[in-house]
C-alpha positions in Angstrom: 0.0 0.0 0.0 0.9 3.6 -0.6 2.6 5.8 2.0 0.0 8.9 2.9 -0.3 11.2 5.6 -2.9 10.3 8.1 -4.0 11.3 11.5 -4.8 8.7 13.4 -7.0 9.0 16.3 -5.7 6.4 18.6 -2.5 3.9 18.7 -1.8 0.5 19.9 1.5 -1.0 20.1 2.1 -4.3 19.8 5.4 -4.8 19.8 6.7 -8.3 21.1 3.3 -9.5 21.1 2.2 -12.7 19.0 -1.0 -13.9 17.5 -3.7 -14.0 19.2 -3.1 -11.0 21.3 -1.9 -8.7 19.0 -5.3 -9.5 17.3 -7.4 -8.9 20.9 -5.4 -5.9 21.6 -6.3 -4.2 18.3 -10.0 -5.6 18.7 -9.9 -3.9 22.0 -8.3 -0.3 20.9 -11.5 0.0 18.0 -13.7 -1.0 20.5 -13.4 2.0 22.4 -13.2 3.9 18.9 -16.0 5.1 16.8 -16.9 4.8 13.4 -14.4 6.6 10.6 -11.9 7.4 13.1 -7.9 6.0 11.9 -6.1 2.9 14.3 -2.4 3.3 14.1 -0.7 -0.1 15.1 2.8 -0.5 15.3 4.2 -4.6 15.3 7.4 -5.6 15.1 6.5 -9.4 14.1 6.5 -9.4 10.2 3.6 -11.7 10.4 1.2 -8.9 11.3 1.4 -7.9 8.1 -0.8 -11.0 6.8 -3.1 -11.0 10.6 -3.5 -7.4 10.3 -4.8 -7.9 6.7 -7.0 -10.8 7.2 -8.7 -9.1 9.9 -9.2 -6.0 8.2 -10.7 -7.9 5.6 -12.8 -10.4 8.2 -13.9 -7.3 10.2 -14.6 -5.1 7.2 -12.5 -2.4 8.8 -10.5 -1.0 6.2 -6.5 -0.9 5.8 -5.9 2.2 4.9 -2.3 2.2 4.9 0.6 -0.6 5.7 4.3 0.1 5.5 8.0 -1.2 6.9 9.8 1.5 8.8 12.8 0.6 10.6 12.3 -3.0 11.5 8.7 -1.6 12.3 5.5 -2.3 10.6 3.2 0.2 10.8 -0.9 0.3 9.7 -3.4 2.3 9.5 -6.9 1.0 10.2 -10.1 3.1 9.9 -13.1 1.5 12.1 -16.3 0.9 10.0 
């Protein structure tokens, strides 16, 4: 996906953490979002990139934005 500046409204970092939590903590962080506003979720696991995507999709939330930065991944996830 394509770099853009976005403003997210809230972040969750899930750095060291492995499926299933990563998925529960970003389940939990929309929760107490509301609809349009922008996730930012930073992993450090490169396998986020496919869970993040498949729950994006699953959810119907929508993946706005998914880069690499420094041995960081970093998405951007608007709620629905």
């Amino acid at each position: 996906m394509k770099h853009t500046m976005l403003s997210p409204d809230a972040e969750v970092n899930l750095i060291g953490l492995q499926c299933p939590q990563r998925l529960l903590k970003t389940k939990q962080a929309l929760a107490q979002m509301h609809s349009g506003q922008i996730l930012h979720i930073i992993a450090n696991d490169p396998s986020a990139r496919i869970d993040l995507a498949v729950f994006a999709d699953r959810s119907h939330n929508e993946l706005l934005d998914s880069r690499e930065e420094n041995g960081l991944f970093h998405f951007m996830l608007r709620k629905v």
